[in-house]
Steps between C-alpha positions, in 0.01 A plus 500: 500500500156426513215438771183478567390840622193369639678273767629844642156636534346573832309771654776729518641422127637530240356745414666541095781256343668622227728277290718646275733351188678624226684276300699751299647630805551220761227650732295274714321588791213504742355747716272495790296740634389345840291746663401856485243575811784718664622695162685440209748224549851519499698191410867444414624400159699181511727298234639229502582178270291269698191729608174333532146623451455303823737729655296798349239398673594437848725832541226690382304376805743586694527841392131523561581398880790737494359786400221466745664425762710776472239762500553560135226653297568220233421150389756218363598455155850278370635468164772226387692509146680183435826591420884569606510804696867570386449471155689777270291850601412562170278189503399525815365840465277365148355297737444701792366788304294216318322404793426849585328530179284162570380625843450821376106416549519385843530883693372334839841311504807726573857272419747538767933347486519152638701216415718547168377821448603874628414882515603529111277227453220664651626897359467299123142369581381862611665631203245250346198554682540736748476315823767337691598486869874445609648746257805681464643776709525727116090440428413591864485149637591339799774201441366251707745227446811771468390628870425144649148557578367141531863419689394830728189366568598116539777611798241710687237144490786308645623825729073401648558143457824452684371723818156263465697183612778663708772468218774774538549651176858636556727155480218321314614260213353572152476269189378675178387310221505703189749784533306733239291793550327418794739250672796762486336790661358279744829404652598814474270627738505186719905558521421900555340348828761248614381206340774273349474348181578160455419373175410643215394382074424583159450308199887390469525403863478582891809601732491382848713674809365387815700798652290774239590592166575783422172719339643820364780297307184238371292810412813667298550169342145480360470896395817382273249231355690207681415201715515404861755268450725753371516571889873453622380418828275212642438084315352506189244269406190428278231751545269198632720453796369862649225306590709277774672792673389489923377877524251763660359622201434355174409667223364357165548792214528317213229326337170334618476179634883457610355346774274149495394242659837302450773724600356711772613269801830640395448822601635592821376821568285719765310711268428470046477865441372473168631713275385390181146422389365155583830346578339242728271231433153494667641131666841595560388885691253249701801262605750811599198624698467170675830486595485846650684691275322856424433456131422909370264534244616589212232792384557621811842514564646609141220792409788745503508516158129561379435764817777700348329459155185589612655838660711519179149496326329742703737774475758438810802535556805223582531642879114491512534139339761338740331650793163329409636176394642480883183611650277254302699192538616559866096536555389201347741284618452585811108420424541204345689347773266604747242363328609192470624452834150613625321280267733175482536498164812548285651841385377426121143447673517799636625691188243385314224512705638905530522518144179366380297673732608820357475407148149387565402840641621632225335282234146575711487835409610404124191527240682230315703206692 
């Protein structure tokens, strides 16, 4: 769990690394607050048994990007608690409401739901300490991953993405890695549109069906708290093999780094909508981009979530919310592309070159920076 902080640094941050451990209760943890030119920064809470300070440190970045370059009046901030998200609730709320209590201090960080952890999650840390984003419908909050925000968001990138290279949407083939919160409600909406999925996995598995699977049976399958390969339909296989299915779309929601340097000449793919944060390697995003295929950034394609938390935050409304995450991402994919058609450079170039020059704007009118 622990890093060098300092190896991190650079002009934009960190700019505060907490680490956090209890002993009497199982609690490790780190937390980053990146940057803070724009406003307070919102950052997602995530657990999980293998969770890295590393990891800490480089999705706090990218919540710094994200947040800028979605107009947000916020910086980037990331926490990680090592531990198994489905442990028995009791425990997992000790822990949860632990945490709370250890960043109690840090009030320019506001937690958010990501990875192994959910609106109660995020309802027991305000109970704690009063700020939260991604809360429950009964406290007033807006249920990010319960409405399929990110997923929302994610479809309308690849909705600007597909018409960018001349890729029908309606009979397009999907592959969805990670068939959670985000990778659910994205093929959803894809399928809403005509898409067809082809391939989807969790953590027990993929399904393939090169004629489309069928999404509202997958999606009633998971809201009973089953797998993909509890699917009647379609060849079941080891979740890896997603990764070898010929599609349009692909689209990493899992975890980060799913794909490197050695297995991303099997991808077979037209566009890597990327879902989750940094699911591809620096190397491997450089070799899809090479090969022509339209790599979309990740901060820029999956800021569904934290727009809706940031309208959540200042008082909005769900309608309000969805509306705004369609409006933002729609508009800054559309820049990004543009951009780096116009300057030759790849999409993540572009990103963050957008990203950074708005954070530095912000940081020049900062006293302290």
């Amino acid at each position: 769990m622990s890093h060098d902080p300092f190896s991190f640094a650079d002009a934009l941050g960190p700019a505060k690394v907490l680490h956090v451990q209890l002993a009497e209760l199982g609690l490790k943890a780190v937390v980053v607050v990146d940057n803070t030119a724009c406003g307070p920064a919102i950052g997602g809470v995530r657990m999980a048994a293998d969770a890295t300070a590393e990891e800490a440190f480089r999705l706090a970045r990218a919540m710094t990007y994200k947040n800028a370059a979605a107009g947000l009046p916020h910086g980037g901030g990331k926490s990680v608690i090592v531990g198994d998200p489905r442990m028995a609730a009791p425990a997992k709320e000790r822990i949860v409401r632990a945490f709370a209590a250890a960043i109690a201090g840090l009030t320019d960080y506001i937690p958010g739901p990501d990875m192994g952890t959910d609106e109660h999650c995020m309802g027991l840390i305000a109970d704690e300490i009063g700020r939260a984003v991604g809360l429950p419908r009964e406290i007033g909050g807006i249920p990010l991953d319960e409405i399929g925000a990110t997923g929302i968001g994610l479809a309308a990138a690849i909705d600007v993405a597909s018409a960018d290279i001349g890729l029908p949407l309606r009979g397009a083939r999907i592959a969805v890695q990670g068939f959670g919160a985000v990778g659910k409600h994205t093929a959803k909406a894809l399928a809403a549109r005509g898409a067809v999925v082809v391939a989807v996995s969790d953590t027990r598995g993929a399904v393939v069906d090169p004629a489309g699977l069928d999404v509202d049976a997958l999606l009633a399958i998971k809201d009973r708290g089953g797998s993909v390969i509890d699917h009647r339909a379609g060849r079941r296989a080891e979740a890896d093999a997603v990764i070898d299915v010929p599609c349009d779309v692909w689209v990493p929601a899992a975890r980060p780094d799913v794909i490197r340097k050695d297995n991303v000449d099997r991808l077979n793919t037209k566009i890597v909508a990327q879902g989750a944060n940094i699911p591809v390697t620096a190397e491997a995003e450089h070799a899809l981009h090479a090969r022509g295929v339209l790599a979309l950034p990740d901060f820029i394609a999956n800021a569904g979530g934290v727009i809706c938390a940031s309208v959540e935050y200042h008082g909005g409304t769900e309608a309000v919310a969805l509306a705004t995450v369609d409006e933002k991402i729609r508009r800054n994919m559309r820049q990004v592309l543009d951009d780096a058609k116009r300057n030759g450079v790849t999409p993540r170039a572009a990103a963050i070159a957008l990203a950074e020059q708005r954070v530095r704007a912000a940081m020049r009118v900062r006293r302290w920076r």
